[in-house]
mmCIF file of the N, C-alpha and C atoms, coordinates in Angstrom:
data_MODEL
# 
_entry.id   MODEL 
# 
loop_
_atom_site.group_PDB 
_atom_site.id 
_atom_site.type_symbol 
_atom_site.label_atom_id 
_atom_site.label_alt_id 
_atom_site.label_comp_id 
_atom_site.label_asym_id 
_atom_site.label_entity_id 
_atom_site.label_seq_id 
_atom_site.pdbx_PDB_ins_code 
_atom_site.Cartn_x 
_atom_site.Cartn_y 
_atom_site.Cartn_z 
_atom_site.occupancy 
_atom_site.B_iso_or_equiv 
_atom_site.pdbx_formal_charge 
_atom_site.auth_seq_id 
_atom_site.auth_comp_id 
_atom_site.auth_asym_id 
_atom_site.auth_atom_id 
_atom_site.pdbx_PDB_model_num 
ATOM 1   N N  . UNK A 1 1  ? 74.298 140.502 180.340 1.00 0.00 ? 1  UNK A N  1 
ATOM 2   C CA . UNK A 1 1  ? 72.854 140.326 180.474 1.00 0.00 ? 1  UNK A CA 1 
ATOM 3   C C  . UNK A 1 1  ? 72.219 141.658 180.871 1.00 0.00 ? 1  UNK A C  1 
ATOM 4   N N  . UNK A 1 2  ? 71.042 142.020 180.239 1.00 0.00 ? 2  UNK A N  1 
ATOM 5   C CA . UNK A 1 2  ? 70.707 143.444 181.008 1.00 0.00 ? 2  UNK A CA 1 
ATOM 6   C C  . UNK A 1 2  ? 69.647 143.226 181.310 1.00 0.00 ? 2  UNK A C  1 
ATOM 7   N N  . UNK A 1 3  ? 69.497 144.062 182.629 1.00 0.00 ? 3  UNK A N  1 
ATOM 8   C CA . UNK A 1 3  ? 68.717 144.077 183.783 1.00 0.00 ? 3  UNK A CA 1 
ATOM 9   C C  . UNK A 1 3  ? 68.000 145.076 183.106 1.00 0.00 ? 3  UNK A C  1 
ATOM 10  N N  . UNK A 1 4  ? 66.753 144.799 184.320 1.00 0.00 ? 4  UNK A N  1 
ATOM 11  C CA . UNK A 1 4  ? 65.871 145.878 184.617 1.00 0.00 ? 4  UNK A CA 1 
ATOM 12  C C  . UNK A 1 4  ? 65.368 146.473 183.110 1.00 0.00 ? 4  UNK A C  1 
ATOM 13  N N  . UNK A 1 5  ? 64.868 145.798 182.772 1.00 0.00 ? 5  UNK A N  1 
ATOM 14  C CA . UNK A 1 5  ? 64.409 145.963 181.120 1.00 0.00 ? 5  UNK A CA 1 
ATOM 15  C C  . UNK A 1 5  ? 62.792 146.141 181.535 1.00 0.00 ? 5  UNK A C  1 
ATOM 16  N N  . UNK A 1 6  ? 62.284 147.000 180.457 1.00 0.00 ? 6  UNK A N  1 
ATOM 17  C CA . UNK A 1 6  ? 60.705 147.347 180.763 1.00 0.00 ? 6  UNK A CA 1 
ATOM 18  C C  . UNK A 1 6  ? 60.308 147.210 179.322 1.00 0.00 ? 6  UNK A C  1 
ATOM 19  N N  . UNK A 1 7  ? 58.612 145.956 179.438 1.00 0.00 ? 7  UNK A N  1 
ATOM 20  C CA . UNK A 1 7  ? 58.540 145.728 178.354 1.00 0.00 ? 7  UNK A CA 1 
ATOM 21  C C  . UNK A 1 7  ? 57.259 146.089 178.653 1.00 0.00 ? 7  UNK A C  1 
ATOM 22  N N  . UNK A 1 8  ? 56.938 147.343 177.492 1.00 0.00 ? 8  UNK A N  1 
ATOM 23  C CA . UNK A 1 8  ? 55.434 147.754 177.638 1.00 0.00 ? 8  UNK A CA 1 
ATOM 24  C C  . UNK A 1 8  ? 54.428 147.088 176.082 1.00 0.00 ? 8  UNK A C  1 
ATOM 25  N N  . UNK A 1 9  ? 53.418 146.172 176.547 1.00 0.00 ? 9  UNK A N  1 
ATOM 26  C CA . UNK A 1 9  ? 52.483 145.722 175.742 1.00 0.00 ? 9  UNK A CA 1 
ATOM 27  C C  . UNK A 1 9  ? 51.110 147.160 175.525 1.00 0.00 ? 9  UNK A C  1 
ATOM 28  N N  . UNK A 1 10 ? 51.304 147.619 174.448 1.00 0.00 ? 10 UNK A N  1 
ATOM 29  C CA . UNK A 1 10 ? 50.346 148.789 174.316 1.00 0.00 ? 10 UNK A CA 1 
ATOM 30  C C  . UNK A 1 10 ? 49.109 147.899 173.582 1.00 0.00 ? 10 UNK A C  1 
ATOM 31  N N  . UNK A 1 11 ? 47.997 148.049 174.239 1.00 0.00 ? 11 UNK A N  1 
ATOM 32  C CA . UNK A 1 11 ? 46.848 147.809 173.338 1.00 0.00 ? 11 UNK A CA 1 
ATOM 33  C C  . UNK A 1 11 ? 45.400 147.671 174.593 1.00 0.00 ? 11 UNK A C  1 
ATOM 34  N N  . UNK A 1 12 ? 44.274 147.810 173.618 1.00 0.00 ? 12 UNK A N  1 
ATOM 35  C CA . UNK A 1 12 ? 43.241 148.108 174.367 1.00 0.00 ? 12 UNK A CA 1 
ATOM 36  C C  . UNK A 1 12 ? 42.787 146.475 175.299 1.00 0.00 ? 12 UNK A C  1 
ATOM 37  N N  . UNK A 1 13 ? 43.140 145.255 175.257 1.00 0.00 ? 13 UNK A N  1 
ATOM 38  C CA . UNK A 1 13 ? 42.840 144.670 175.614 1.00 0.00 ? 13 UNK A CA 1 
ATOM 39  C C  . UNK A 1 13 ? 42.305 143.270 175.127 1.00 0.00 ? 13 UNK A C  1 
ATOM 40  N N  . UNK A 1 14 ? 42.379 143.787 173.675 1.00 0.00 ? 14 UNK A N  1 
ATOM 41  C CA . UNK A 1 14 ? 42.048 143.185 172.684 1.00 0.00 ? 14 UNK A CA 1 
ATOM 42  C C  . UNK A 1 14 ? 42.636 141.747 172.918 1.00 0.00 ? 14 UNK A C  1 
ATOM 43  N N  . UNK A 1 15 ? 42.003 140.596 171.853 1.00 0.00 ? 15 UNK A N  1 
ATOM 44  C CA . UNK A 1 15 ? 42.646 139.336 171.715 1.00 0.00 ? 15 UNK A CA 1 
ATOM 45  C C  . UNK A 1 15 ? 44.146 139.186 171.193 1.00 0.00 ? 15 UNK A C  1 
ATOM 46  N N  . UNK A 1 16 ? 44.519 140.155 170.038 1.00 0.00 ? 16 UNK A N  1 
ATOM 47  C CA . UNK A 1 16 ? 46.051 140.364 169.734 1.00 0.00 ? 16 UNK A CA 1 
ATOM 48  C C  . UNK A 1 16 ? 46.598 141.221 170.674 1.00 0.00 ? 16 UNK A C  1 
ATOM 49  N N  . UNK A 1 17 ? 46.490 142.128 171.558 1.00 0.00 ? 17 UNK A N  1 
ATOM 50  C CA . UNK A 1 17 ? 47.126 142.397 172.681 1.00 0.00 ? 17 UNK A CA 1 
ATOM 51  C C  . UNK A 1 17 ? 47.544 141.443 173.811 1.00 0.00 ? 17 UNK A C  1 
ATOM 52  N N  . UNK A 1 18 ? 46.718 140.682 173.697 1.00 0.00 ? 18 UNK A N  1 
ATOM 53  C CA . UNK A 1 18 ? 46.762 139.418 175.140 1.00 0.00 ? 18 UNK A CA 1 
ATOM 54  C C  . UNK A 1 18 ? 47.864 138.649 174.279 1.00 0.00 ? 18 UNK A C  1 
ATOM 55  N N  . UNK A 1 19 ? 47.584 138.247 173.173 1.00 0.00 ? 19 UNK A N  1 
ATOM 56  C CA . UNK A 1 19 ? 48.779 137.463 173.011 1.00 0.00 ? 19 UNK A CA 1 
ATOM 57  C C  . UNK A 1 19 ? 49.923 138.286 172.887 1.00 0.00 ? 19 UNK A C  1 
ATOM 58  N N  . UNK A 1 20 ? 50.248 139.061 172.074 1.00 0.00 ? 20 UNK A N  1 
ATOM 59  C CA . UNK A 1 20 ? 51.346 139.964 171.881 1.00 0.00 ? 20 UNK A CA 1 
ATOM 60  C C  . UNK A 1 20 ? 52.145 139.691 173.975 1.00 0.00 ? 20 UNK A C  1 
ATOM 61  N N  . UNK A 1 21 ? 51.055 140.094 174.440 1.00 0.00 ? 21 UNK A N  1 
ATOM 62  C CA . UNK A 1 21 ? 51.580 140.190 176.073 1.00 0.00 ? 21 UNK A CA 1 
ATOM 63  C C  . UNK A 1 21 ? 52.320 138.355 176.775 1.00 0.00 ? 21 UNK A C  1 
ATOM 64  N N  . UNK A 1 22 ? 51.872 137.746 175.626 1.00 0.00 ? 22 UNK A N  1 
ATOM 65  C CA . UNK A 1 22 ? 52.112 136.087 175.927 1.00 0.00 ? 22 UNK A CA 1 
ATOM 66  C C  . UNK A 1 22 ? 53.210 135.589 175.153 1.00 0.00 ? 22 UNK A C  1 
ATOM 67  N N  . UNK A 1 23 ? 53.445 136.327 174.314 1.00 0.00 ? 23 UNK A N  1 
ATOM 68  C CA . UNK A 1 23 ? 54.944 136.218 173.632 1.00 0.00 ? 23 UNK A CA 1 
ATOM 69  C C  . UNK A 1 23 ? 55.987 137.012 173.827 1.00 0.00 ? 23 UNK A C  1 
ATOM 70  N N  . UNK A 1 24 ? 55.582 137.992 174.861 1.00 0.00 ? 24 UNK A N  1 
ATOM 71  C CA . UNK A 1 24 ? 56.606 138.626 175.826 1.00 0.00 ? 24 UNK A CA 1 
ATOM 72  C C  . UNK A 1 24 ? 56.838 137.985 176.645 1.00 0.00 ? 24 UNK A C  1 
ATOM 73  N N  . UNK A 1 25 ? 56.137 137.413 177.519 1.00 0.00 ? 25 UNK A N  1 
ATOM 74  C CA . UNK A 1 25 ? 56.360 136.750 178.947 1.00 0.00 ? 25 UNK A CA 1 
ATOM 75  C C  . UNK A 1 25 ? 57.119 135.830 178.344 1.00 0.00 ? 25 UNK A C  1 
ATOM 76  N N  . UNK A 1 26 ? 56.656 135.031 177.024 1.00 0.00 ? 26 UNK A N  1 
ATOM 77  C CA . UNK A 1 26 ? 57.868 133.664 177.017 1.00 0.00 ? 26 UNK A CA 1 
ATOM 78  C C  . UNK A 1 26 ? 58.885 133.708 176.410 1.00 0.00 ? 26 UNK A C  1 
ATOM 79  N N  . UNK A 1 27 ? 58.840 134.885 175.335 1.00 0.00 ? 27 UNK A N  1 
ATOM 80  C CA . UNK A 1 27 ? 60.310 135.145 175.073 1.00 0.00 ? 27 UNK A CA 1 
ATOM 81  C C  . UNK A 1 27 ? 61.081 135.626 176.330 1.00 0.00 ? 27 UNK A C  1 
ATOM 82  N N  . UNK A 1 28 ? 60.687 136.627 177.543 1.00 0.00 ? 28 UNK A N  1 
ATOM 83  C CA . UNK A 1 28 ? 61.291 136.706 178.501 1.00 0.00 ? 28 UNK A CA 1 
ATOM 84  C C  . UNK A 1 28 ? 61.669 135.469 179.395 1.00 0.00 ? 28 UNK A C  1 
ATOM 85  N N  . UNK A 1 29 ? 61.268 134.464 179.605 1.00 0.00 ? 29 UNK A N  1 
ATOM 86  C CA . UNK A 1 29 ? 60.900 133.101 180.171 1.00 0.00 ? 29 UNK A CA 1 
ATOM 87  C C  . UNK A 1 29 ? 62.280 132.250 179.310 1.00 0.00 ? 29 UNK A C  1 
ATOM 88  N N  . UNK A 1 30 ? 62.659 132.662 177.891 1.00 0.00 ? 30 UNK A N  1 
ATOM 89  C CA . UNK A 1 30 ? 62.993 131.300 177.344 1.00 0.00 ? 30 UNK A CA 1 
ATOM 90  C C  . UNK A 1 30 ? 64.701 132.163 177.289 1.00 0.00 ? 30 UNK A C  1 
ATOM 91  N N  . UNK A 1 31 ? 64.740 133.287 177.027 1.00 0.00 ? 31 UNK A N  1 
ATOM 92  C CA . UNK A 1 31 ? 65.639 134.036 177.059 1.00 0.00 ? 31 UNK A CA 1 
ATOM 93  C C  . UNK A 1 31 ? 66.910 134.253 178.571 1.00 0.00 ? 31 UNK A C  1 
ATOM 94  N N  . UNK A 1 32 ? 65.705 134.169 179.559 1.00 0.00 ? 32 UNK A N  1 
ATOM 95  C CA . UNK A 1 32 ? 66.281 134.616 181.195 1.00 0.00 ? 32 UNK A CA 1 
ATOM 96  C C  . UNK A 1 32 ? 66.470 135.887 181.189 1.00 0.00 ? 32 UNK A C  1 
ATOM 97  N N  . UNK A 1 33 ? 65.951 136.636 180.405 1.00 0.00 ? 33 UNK A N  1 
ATOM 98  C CA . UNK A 1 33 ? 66.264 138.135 180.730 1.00 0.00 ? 33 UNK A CA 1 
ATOM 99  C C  . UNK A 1 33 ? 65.600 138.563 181.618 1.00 0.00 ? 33 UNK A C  1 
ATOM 100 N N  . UNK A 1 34 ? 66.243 139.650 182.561 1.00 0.00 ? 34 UNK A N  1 
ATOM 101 C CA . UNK A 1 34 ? 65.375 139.909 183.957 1.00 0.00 ? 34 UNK A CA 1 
ATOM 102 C C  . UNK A 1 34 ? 64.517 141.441 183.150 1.00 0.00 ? 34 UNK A C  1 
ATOM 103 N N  . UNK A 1 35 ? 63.401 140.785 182.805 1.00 0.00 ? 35 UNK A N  1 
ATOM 104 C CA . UNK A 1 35 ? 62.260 142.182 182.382 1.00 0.00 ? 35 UNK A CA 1 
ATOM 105 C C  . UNK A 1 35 ? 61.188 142.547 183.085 1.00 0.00 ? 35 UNK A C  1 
ATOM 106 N N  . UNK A 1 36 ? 60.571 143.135 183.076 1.00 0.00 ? 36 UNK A N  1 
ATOM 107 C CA . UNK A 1 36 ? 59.616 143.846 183.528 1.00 0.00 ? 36 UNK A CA 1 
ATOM 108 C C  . UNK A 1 36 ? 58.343 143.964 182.450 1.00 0.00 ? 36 UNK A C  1 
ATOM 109 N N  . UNK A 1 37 ? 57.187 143.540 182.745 1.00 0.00 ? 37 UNK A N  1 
ATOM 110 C CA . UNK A 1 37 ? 56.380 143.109 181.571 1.00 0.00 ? 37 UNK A CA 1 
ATOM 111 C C  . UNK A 1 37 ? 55.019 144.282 182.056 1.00 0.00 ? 37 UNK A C  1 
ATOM 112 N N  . UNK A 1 38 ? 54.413 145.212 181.244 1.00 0.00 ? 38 UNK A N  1 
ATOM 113 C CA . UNK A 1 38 ? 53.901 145.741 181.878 1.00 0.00 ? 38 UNK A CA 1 
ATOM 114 C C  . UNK A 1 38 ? 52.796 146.463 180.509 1.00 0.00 ? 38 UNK A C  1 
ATOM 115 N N  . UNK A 1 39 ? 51.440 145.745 180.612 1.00 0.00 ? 39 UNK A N  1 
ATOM 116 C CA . UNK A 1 39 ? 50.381 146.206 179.786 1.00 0.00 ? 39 UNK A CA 1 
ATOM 117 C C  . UNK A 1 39 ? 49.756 147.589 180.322 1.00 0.00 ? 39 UNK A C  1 
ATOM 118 N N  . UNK A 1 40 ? 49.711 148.025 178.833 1.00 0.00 ? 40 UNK A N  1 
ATOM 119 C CA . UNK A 1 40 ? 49.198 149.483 178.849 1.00 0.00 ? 40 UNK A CA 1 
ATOM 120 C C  . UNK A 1 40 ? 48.255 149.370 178.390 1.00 0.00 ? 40 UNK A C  1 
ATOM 121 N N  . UNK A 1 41 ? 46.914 150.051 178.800 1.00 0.00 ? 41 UNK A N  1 
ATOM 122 C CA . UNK A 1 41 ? 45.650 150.011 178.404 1.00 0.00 ? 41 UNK A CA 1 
ATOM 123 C C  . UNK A 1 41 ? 45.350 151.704 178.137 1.00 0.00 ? 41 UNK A C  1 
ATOM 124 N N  . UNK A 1 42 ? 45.695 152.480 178.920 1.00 0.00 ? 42 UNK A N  1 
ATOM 125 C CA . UNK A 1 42 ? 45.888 153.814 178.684 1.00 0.00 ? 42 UNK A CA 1 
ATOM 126 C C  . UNK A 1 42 ? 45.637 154.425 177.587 1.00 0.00 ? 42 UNK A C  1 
ATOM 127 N N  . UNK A 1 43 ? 44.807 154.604 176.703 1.00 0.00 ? 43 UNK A N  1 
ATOM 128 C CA . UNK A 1 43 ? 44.746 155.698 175.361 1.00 0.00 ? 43 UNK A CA 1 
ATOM 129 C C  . UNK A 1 43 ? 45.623 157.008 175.343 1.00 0.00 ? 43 UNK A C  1 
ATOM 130 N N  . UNK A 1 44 ? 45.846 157.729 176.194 1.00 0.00 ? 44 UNK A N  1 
ATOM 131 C CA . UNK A 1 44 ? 46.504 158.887 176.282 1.00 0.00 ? 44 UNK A CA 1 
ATOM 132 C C  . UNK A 1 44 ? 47.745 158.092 176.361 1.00 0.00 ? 44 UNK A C  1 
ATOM 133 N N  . UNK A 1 45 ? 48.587 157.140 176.752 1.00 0.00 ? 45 UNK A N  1 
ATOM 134 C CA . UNK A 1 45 ? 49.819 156.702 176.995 1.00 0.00 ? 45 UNK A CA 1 
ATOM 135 C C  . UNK A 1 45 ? 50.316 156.191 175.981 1.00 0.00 ? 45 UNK A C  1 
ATOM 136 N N  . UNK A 1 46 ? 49.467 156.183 175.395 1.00 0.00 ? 46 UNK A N  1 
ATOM 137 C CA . UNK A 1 46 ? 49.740 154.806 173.602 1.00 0.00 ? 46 UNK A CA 1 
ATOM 138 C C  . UNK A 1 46 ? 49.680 156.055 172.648 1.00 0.00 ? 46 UNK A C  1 
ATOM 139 N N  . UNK A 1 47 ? 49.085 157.397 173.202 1.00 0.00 ? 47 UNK A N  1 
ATOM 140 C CA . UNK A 1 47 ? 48.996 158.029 172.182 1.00 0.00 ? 47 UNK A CA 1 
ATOM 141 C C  . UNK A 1 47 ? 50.519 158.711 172.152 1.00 0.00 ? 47 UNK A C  1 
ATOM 142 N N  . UNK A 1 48 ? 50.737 158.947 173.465 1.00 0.00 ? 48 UNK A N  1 
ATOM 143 C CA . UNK A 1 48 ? 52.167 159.148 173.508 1.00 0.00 ? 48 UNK A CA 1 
ATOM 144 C C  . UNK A 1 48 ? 53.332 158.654 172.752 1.00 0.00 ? 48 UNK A C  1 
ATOM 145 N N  . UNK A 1 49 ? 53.212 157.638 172.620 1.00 0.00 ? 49 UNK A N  1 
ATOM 146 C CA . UNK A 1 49 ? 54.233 157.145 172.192 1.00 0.00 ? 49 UNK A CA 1 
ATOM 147 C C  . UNK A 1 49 ? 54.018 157.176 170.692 1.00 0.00 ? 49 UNK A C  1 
ATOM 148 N N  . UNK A 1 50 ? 52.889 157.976 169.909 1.00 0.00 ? 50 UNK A N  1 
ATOM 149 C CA . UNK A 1 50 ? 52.959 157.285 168.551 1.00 0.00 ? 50 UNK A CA 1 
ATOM 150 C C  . UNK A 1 50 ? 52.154 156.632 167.779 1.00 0.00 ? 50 UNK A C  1 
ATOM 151 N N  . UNK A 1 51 ? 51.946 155.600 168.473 1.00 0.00 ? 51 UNK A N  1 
ATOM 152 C CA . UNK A 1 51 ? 51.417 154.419 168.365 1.00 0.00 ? 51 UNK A CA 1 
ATOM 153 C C  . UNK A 1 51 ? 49.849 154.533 168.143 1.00 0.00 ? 51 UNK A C  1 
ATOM 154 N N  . UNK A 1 52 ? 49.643 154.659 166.659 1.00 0.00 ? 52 UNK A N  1 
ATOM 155 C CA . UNK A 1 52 ? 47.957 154.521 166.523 1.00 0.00 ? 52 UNK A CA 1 
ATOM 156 C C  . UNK A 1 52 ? 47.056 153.594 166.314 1.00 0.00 ? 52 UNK A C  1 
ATOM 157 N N  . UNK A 1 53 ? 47.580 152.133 165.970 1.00 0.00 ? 53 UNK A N  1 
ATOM 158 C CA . UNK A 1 53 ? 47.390 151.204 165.600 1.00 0.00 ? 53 UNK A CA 1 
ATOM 159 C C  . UNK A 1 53 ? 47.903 149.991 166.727 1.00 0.00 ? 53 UNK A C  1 
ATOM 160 N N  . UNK A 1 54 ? 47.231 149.259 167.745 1.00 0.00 ? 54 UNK A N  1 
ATOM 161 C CA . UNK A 1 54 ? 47.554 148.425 168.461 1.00 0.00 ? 54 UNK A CA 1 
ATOM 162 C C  . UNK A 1 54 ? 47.866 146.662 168.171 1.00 0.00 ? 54 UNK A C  1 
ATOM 163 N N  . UNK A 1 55 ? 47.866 146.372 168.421 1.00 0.00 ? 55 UNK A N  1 
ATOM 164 C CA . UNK A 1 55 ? 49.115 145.807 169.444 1.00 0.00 ? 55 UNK A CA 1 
ATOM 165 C C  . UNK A 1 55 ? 50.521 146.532 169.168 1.00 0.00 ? 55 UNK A C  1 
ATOM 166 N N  . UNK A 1 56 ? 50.855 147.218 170.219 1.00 0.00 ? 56 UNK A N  1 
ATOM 167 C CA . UNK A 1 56 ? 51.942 147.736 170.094 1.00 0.00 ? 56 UNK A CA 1 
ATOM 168 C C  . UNK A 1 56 ? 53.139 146.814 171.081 1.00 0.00 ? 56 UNK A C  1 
ATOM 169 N N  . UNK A 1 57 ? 54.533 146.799 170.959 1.00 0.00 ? 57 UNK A N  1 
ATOM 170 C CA . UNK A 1 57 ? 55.403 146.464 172.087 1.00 0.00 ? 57 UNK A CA 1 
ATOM 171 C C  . UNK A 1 57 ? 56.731 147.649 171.854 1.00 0.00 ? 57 UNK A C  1 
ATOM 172 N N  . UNK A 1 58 ? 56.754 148.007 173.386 1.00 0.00 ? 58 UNK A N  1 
ATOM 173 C CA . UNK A 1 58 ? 57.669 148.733 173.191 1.00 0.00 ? 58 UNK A CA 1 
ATOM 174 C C  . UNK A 1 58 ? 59.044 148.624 174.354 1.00 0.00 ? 58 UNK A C  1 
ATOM 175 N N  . UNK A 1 59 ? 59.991 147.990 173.961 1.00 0.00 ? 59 UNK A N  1 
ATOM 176 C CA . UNK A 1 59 ? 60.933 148.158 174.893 1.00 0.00 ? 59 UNK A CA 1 
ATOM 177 C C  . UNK A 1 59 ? 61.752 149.541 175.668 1.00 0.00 ? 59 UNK A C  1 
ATOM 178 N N  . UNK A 1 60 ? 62.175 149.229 176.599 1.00 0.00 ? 60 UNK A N  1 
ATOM 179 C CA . UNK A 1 60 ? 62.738 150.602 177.143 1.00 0.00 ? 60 UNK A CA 1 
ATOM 180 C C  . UNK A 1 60 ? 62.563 152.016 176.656 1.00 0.00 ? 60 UNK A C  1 
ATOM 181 N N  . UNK A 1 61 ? 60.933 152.205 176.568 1.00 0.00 ? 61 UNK A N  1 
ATOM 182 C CA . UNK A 1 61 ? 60.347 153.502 175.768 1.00 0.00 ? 61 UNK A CA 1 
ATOM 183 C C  . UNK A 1 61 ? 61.017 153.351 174.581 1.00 0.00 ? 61 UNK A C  1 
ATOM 184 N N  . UNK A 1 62 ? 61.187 152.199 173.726 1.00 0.00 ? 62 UNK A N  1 
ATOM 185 C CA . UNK A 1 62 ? 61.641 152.273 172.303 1.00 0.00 ? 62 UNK A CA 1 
ATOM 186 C C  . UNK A 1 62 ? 60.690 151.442 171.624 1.00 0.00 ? 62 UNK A C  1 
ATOM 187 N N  . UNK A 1 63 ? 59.749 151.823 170.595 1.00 0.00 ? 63 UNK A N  1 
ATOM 188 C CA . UNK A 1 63 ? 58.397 151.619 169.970 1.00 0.00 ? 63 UNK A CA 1 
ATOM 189 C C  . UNK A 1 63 ? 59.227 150.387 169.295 1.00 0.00 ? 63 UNK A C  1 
ATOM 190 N N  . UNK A 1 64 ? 58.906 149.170 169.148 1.00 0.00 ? 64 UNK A N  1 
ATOM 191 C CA . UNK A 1 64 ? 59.498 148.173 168.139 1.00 0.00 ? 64 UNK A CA 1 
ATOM 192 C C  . UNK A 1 64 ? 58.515 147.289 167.359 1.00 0.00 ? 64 UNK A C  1 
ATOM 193 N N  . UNK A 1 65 ? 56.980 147.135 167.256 1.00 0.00 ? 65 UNK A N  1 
ATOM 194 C CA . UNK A 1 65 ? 56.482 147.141 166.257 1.00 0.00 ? 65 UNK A CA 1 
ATOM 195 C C  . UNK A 1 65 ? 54.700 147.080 166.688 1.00 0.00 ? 65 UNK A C  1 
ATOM 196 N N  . UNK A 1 66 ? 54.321 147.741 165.974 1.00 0.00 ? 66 UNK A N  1 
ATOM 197 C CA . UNK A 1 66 ? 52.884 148.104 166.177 1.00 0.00 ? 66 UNK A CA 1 
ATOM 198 C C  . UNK A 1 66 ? 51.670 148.136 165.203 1.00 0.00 ? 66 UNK A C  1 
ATOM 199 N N  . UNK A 1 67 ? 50.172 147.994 165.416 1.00 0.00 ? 67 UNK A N  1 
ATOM 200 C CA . UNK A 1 67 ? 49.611 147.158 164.414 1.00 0.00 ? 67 UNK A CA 1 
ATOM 201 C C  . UNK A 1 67 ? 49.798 145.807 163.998 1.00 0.00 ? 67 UNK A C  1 
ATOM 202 N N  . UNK A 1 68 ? 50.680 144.961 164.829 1.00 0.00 ? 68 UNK A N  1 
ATOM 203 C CA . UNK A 1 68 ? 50.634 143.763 164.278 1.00 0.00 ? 68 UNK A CA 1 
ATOM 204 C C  . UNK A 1 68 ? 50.945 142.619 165.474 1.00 0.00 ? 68 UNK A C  1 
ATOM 205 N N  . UNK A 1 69 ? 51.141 141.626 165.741 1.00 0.00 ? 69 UNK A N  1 
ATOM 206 C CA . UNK A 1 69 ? 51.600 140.580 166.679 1.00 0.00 ? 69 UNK A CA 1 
ATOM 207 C C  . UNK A 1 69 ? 52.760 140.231 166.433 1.00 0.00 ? 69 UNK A C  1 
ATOM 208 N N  . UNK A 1 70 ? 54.004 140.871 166.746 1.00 0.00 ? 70 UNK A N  1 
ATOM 209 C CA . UNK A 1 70 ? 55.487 140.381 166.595 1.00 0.00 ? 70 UNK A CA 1 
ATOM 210 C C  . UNK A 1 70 ? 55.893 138.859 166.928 1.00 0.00 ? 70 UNK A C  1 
ATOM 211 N N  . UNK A 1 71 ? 56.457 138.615 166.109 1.00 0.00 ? 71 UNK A N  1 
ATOM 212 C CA . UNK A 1 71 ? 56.978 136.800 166.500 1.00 0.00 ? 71 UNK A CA 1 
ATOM 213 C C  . UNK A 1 71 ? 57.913 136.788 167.426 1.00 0.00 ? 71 UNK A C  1 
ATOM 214 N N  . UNK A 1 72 ? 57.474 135.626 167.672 1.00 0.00 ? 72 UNK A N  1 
ATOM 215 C CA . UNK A 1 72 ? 58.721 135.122 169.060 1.00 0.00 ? 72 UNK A CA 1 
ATOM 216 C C  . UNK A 1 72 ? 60.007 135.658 168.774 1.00 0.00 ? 72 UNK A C  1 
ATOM 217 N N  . UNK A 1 73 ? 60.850 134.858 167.499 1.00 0.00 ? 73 UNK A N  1 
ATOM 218 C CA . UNK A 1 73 ? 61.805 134.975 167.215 1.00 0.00 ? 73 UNK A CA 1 
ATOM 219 C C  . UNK A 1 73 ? 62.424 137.000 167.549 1.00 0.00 ? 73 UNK A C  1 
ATOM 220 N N  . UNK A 1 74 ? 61.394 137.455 167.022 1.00 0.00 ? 74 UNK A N  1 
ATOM 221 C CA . UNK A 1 74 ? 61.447 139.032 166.898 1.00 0.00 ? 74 UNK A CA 1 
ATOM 222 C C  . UNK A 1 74 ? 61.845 139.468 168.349 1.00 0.00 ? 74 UNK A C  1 
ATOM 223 N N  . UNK A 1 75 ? 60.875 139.704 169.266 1.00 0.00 ? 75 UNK A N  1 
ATOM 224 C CA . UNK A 1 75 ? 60.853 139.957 170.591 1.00 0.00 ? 75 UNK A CA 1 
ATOM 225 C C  . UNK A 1 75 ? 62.144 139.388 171.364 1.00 0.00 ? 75 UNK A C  1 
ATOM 226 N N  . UNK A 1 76 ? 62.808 137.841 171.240 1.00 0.00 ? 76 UNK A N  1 
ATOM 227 C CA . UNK A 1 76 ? 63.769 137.162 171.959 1.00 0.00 ? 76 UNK A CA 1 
ATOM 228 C C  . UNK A 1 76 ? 65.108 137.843 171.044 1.00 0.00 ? 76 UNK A C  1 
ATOM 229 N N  . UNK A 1 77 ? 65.044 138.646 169.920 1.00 0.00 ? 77 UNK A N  1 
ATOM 230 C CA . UNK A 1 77 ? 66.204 139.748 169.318 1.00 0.00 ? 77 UNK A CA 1 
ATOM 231 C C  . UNK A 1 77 ? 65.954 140.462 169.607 1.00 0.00 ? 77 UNK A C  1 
ATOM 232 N N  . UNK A 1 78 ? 64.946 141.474 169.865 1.00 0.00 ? 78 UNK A N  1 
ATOM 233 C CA . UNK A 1 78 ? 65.041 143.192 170.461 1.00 0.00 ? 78 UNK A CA 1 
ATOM 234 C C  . UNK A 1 78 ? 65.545 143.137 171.897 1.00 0.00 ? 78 UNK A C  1 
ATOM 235 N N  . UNK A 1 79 ? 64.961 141.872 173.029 1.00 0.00 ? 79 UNK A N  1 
ATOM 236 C CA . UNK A 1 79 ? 65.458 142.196 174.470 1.00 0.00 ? 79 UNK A CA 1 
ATOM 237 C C  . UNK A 1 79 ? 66.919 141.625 174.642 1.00 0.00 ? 79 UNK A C  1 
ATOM 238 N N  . UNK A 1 80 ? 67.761 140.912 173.187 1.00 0.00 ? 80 UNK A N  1 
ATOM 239 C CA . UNK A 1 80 ? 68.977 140.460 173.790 1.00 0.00 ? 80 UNK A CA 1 
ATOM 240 C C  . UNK A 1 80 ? 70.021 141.155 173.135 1.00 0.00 ? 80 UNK A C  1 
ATOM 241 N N  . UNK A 1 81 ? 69.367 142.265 172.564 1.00 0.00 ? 81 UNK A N  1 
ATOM 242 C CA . UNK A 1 81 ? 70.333 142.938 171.710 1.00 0.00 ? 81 UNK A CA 1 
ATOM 243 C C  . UNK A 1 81 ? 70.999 144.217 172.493 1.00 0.00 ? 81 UNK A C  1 
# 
């Protein structure tokens, strides 16, 4: 099982950011993975990473998909892999 996982929701706040951030919490929730859920609102921090197009999610500073709302299924495979 891995710990201490950091799951950053990049986006301005938007309605697909909030959810994107709600299918983290429950894939984290349905999974038991011990994560760390943590929205970025930051423009300079999102720019960092890449990411020009929001809703972004990015696990352990690893960009895994952006511009779009990742599915459950998606998110509960990137944190158990």
């Amino acid at each position: 099982m891995v710990k201490d996982m950091k799951i950053e929701v990049l986006g301005s706040g938007c309605a697909k950011c909030n959810k994107t951030k709600e299918l983290a919490e429950k894939a984290v929730k349905e999974t038991g993975v011990d994560a760390e859920i943590v929205k970025v609102e930051d423009f300079e921090t999102i720019l960092n990473y890449g990411v020009m197009i929001t809703p972004a999610l990015v696990i352990d500073g690893d960009v895994k998909i952006a511009g779009k709302i990742p599915s459950l299924d998606d998110i509960k495979k990137w944190i158990t892999e």
